[in-house]
N, C-alpha and C positions, 0 to 999 in steps of 0.2 A: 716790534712785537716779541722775537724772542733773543732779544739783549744781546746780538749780534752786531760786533763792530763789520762796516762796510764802507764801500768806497766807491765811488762812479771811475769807470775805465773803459775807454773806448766805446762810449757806445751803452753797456750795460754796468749791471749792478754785481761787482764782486764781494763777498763776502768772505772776512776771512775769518775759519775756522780751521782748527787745530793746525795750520800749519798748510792750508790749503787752502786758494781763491774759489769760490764756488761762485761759476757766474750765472745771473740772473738775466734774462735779455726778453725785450715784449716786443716780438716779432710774427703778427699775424699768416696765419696761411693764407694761401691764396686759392685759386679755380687752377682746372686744367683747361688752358685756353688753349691746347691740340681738339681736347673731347666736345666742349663745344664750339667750336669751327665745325667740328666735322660734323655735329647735329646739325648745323643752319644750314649744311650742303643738303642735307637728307629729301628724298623726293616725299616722304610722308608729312616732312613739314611745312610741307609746299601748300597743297593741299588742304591741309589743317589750317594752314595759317589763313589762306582765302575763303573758308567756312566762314572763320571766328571776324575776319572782318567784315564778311558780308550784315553776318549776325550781329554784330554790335558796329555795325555803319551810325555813322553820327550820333555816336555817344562818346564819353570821355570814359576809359577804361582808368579806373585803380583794382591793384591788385594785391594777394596775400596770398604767401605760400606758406604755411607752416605744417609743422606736424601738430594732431589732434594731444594735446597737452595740457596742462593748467596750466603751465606757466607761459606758455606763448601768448599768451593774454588777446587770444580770439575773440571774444566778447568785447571786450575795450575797444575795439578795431571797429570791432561791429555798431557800439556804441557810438564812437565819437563819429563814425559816419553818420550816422544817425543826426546826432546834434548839427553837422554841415549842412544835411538836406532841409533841417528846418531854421536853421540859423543865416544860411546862404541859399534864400528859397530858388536863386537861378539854377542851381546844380537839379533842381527836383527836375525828372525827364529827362536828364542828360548825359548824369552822374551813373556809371554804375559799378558798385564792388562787387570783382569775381575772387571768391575768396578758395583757394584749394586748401585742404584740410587731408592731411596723409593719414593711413588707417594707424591708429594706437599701435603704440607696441607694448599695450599691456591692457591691463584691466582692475576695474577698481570701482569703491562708491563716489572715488572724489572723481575719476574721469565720466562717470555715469552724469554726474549733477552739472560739469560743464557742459554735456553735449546737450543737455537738458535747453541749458540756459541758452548757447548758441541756435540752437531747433527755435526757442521762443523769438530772440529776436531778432532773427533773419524773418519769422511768420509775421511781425510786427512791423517791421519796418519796409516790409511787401505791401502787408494791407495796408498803410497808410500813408505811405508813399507811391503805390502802384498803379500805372496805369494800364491800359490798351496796346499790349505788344511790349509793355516795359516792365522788367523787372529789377529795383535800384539794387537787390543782392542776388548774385547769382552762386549758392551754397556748394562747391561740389565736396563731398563725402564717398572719394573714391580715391585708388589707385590710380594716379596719372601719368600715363610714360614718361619718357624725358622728350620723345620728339614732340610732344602736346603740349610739354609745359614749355620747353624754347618757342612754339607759338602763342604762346600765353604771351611771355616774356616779350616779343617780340611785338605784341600790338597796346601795350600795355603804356599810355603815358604815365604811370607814377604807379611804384609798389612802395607796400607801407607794412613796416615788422615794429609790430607795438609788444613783445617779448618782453615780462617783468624780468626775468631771469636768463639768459642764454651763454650760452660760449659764442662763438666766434661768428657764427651763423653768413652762411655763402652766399643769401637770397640775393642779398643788393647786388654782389660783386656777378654771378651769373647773369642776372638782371642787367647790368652795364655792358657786356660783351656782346648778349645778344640784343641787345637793341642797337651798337655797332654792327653788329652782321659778320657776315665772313668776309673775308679780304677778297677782294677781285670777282667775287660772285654775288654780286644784287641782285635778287629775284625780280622777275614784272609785278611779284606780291606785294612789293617793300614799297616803302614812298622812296624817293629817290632825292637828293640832297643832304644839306647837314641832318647830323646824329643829336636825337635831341634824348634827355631822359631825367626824372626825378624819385628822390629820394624822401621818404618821411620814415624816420628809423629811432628805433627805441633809445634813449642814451645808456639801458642797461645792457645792452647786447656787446659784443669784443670787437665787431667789426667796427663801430660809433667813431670811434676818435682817428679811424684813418680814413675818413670820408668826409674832408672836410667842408665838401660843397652840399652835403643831404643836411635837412631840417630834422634837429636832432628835439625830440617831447619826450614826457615823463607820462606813459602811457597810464598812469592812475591819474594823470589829469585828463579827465575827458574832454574840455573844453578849447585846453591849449592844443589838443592833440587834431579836432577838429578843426583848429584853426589853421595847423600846420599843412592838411591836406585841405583847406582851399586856397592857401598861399602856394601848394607844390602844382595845382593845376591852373590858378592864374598867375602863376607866374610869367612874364613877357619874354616871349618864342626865347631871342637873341642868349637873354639870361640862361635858358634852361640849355642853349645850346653849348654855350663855357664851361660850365658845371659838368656837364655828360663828358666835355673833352678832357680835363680836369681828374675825373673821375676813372675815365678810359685811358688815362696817361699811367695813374698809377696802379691799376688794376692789372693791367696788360704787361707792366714790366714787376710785379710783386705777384708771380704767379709761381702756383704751385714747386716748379723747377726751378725756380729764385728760390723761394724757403729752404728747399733740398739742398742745394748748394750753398748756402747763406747758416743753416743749421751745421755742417758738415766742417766747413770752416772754422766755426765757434770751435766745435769740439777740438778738433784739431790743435787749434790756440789754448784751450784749455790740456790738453793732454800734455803739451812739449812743454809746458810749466811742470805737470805732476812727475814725469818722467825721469825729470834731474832731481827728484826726492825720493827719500828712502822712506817706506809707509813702515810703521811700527804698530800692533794691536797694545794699547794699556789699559790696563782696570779688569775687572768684571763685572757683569751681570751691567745692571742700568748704568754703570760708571763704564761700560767698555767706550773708547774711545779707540778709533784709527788718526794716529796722528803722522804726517808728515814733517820729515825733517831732511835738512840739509846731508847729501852722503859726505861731506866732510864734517858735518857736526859729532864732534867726541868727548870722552871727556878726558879732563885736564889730568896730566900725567905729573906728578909731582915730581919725581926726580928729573924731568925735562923743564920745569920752571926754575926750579934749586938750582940747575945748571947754569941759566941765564942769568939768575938772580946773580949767583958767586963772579961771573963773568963782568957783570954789568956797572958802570961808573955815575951812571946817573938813572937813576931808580923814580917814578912814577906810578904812586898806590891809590887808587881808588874805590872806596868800600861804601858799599848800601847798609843798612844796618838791619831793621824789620825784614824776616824773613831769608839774612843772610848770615849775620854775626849771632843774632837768637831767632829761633822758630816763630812763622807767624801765629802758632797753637799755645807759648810759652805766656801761663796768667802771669807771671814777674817778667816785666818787659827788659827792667835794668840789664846790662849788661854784666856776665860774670867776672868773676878774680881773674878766669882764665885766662879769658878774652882783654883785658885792660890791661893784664902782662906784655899780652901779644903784642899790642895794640906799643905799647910804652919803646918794647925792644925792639920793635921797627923803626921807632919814631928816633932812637938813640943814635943812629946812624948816619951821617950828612950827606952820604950820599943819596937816602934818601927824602920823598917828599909824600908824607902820608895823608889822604884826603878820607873824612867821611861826608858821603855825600849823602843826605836823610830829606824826604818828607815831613819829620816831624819839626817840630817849633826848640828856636834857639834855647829857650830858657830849661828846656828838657834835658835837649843834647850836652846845654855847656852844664848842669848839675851832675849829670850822669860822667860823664868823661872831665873831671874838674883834676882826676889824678892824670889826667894825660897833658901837660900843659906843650908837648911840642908838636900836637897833632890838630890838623887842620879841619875843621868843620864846616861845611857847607850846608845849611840848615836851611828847611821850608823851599826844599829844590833847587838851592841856589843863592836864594833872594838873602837872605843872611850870611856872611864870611867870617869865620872866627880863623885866624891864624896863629902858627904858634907864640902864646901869652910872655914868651921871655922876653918882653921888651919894654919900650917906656911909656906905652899905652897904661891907665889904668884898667881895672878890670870894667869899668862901666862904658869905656872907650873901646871894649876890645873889635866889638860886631859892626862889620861893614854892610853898605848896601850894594847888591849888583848892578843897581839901576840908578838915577834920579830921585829925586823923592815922587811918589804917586796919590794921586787921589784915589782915594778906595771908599767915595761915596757910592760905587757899584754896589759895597758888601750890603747896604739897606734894602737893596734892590733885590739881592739874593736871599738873604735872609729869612723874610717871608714864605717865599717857594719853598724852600728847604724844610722850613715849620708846618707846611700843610702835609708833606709827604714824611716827616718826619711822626707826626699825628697818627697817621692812616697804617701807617709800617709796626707794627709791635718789634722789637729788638735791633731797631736804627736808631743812629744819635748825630749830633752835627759837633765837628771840631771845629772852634776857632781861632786860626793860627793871625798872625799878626797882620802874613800878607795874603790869606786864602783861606774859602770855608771849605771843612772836607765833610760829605754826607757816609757816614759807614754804615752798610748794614751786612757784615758779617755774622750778628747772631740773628739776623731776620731769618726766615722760611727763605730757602735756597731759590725757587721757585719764582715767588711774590717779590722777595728783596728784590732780584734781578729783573724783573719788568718792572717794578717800581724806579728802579733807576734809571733803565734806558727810558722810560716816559717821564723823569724830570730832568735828564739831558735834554732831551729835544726843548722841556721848557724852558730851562735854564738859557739854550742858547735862543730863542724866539725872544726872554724877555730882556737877553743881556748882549741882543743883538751890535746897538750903538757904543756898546765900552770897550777899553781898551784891556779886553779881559781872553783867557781861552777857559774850556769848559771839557772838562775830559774824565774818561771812564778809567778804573785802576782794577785791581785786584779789591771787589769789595767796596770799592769807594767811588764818587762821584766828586769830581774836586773841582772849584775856581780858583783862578788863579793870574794874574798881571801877567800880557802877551810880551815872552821873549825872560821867564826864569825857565828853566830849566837844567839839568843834571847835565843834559851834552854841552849846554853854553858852560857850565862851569868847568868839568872837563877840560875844557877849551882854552879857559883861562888859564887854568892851573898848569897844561903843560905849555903855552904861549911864558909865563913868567919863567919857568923852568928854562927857556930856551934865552929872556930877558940876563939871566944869570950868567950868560956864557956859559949854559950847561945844555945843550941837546940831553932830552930826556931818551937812555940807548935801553930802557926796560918799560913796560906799558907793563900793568896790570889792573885790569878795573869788574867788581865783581858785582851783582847785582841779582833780585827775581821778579822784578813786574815789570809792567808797561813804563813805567818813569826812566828805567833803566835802558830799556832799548834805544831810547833817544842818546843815552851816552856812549852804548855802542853803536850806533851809527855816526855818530858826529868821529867820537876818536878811528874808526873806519877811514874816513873823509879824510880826517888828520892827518895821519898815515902817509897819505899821498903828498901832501905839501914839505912841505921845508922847516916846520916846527919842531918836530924830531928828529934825534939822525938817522941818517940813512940803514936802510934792514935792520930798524929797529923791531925785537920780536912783542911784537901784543898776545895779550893774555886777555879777552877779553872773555869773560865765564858768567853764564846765569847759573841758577841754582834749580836742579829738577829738569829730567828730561822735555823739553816742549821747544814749539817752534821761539825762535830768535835767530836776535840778527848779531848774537857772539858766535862764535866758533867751538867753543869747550864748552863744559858743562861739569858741575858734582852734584851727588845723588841729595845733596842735603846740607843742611848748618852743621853738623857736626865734621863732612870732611871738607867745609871753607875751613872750619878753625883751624880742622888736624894740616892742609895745606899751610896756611899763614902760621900757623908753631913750627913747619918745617923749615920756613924762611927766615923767622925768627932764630932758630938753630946754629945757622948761617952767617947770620947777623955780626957786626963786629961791632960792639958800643963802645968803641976805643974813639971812634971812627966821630967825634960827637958835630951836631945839624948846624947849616946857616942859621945865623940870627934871621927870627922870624922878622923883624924889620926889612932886613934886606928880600925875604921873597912878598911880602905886602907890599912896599913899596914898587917892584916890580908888575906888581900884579895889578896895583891902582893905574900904575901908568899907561895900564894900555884901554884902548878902545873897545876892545872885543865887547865888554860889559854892554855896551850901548846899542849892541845891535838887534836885529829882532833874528830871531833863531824860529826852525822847525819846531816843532811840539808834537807830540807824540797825539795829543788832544788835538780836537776842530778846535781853531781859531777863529772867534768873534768879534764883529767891529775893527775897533783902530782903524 
């Protein structure tokens, strides 16, 4: 609902925003099973309780305890009784609802016109159900202690909360305790033997789905609800005795003081996560945001990279381009003269291995960058390789695949989807890339765009559930995409052949701003630890704009990625001229890495 990436963890539902898990957990409260113990000692309901049994001697008691409401749907109650006595004419004479109705806590024409209606068909279903000494509704419209209502509770085989609307509602779970009784004190009142007790409960109330032995109705069906209370009364003894134990098993240990401790805990587990972050206030007005970061996250000091840079023998470059090399606001997406300097006098150097690693489609990248012939391309997240063109490839030869060849009869499949919300969305378009459709709606309404998207995620993955495909959220876009391309599998590659070369890569820099990105600081992370690079090799790995990730630096913006990478360029020594790209493609073909399936930043479908 509100285009919120999340994840299930222990138990609940974390949400992450700005840089913080926000956990979500559906953990019902419970009774205080001290408060009423000590009510079922009490000598007033001692007393009481032998009144109400005398008084309804050889009758089947159902009961209701609500408060006077429209939405506890008392009339339904009273209704579908109703339909029982004439539908299940043995209950007539036998049957009888004592319904307790708590005084309003308010006042109104709509609470006027329910008590109206309840008055009428408690009168109705007297007069024409009613006998000599029998009354099938017995209405009380009064304040009831609690020692009166534990003997309510207590003689009571089956309470019924026919509630259209409620929170969490206690009835049942009180209802279950005190018809267990107090531990070591059985009254002479009480029948003595097993604990029997039943359940007919609204499916809209909170308590419903943790009771899984009560007969759960849709109290606007009258019929089935009537039906449900003379299944809960003739139900056979044995039955109704598993169900109450069933019921008293989990009632008695999810009490009150469980929730308290069970809540306290959460927090807890939630705080020692926020505690190792730094909170920052950014924006104003509707744009403020409290975001969480990393107390190591900084941003990148250019003369401490320059240093390493000058130091280093074997040099490893990887660059995002949308959003890092030009602004994701910029109407000419082309790359500048600047920038394709930069780009060129990095690339003149053999000790280094220059990668751009893009989203976008090959035929883009390799127009756009046709003056950089010794710089590496990784196009469409991976799924395309263009290596430096100095070699005996033609140009029609240049572009590799990272995988197998695939079937991409899924894109039919997507297609459609994309076209119906593509329709409904004013200012969204669909790209289609060779090996992925991307959904953009950056000039849609900020609002609309964004729940448009997380409700054709969810589609996308229910209809693209059997492919070998993942389906993930970006900055702005909603993208498919073949399980196992990604930026960190490339990554991976590229310093794996690096190390093919007899060269440990002893410089990391990899620089990026969206979600696609973080998979390649995580993987080169991972990296890191292994045997791929040399040893205390320093990473550079840097998003763009303050916000949570899984780099370590940060710059404020595309203009000081450039002003960084012109300082390293600076630096640069073009004397120094690159391996023939032969020699690092072939290395790079020859490994396996390509073939394996990698993390994804997006849920993964099927396969």
């Amino acid at each position: 609902m509100l285009g919120i990436e999340y994840q299930s963890k222990r138990g609940y539902i974390g949400l992450d925003y700005f840089g913080r898990t926000v956990g979500i957990k559906i953990m019902p409260v419970g009774v205080h099973m001290g408060q009423l113990q000590s009510g079922l000692r009490l000598p007033d309901r001692e007393w009481r309780l032998a009144e109400l049994q005398q008084q309804f001697e050889g009758k089947t008691v159902l009961l209701g305890v609500d408060d006077m409401d429209i939405f506890k749907g008392i009339n339904l109650k009273l209704l579908a009784f109703e339909n029982m006595l004439r539908t299940h004419p043995k209950w007539q004479g036998r049957a009888v609802l004592v319904q307790i109705a708590n005084p309003a806590r308010g006042k109104g024409k709509d609470l006027e016109a329910i008590q109206a209606e309840i008055q009428e068909s408690c009168r109705r279903i007297n007069g024409d159900f009613g006998q000599s000494g029998y009354s099938p509704v017995v209405f009380i419209d009064r304040e009831v202690s609690t020692v009166e209502k534990i003997a309510y509770y207590t003689i009571a085989e089956c309470v019924v909360v026919t509630a259209v609307r409620d929170g969490m509602n206690l009835t049942p779970y009180e209802y279950i305790v005190c018809r267990q009784g107090a531990p070591g004190s059985e009254s002479m009142s009480e029948v003595s033997g097993p604990k029997k007790s039943m359940l007919v409960v609204s499916e809209f109330i909170g308590c419903s789905p943790s009771l899984s032995g009560a007969i759960r109705v849709n109290p606007w069906n009258i019929e089935a609800t009537a039906e449900g209370m003379n299944e809960a009364i003739s139900m056979p003894e044995q039955e109704k005795q598993l169900r109450h134990e069933k019921h008293y098993r989990y009632v008695s240990s999810h009490d009150v003081a469980y929730w308290s401790k069970s809540f306290v805990q959460d927090l807890e587990r939630a705080c020692k996560d926020h505690f190792r972050r730094t909170c920052w206030g950014i924006g104003l007005g509707f744009g403020f945001r409290v975001v969480a970061l990393d107390p190591y996250f900084t941003k990148l000091n250019i003369d401490s990279i320059v240093n390493a840079y000058e130091i280093s023998e074997s040099r490893a470059i990887l660059l995002d381009y949308d959003g890092t090399l030009v602004p994701q606001t910029s109407i000419n997406k082309a790359p500048s003269a600047e920038v394709l300097s930069i780009i060129n006098t990095l690339c003149s150097d053999r000790r280094n291995t220059v990668f751009l690693v893009s989203g976008r489609d090959k035929d883009t990248l390799g127009k756009w960058f046709a003056s950089c012939p010794k710089l590496g391309i990784a196009a469409e997240h991976g799924y395309f390789l263009r290596f430096q063109i100095l070699c005996r490839w033609s140009r029609e030869e240049e572009w590799q695949t990272c995988t197998q060849a695939l079937d991409f009869g899924w894109m039919e499949m997507a297609k459609p989807v994309m076209n119906l919300y593509t329709e409904a969305t004013d200012g969204s378009s669909i790209e289609t890339k060779e090996s992925a459709l991307v959904w953009h709606h950056q000039d849609a309404d900020p609002g609309f765009g964004s729940s448009q998207a997380k409700e054709m995620l969810d589609h996308l993955e229910s209809v693209l559930a059997n492919e070998p495909v993942s389906v993930k959220s970006g900055q702005f876009i909603v993208e498919v995409k073949p399980q196992g391309v990604s930026k960190g599998l490339v990554a991976e590659r590229i310093l794996a052949s690096i190390k093919e070369r007899g060269k440990q890569a002893n410089f990391v820099l990899c620089i990026g701003d969206d979600r696609s990105d973080e998979d390649m600081f995580e993987n080169i992370a991972d990296i890191m630890k292994r045997n791929i690079v040399a040893p205390r090799t320093p990473l550079f790995a840097c998003t763009v704009g303050q916000k949570p990730s899984k780099a370590k630096f940060y710059l404020d913006d595309t203009f000081e990625v450039v002003t960084m990478l012109s300082a390293l360029a600076d630096v640069t020594d073009p004397e120094l001229e690159t391996d023939s790209a032969y020699e690092l493609s072939a290395s790079i073909s020859s490994l396996d890495i390509g073939d394996e399936q990698s993390e994804s930043t997006g849920r993964t479908i099927g396969g």
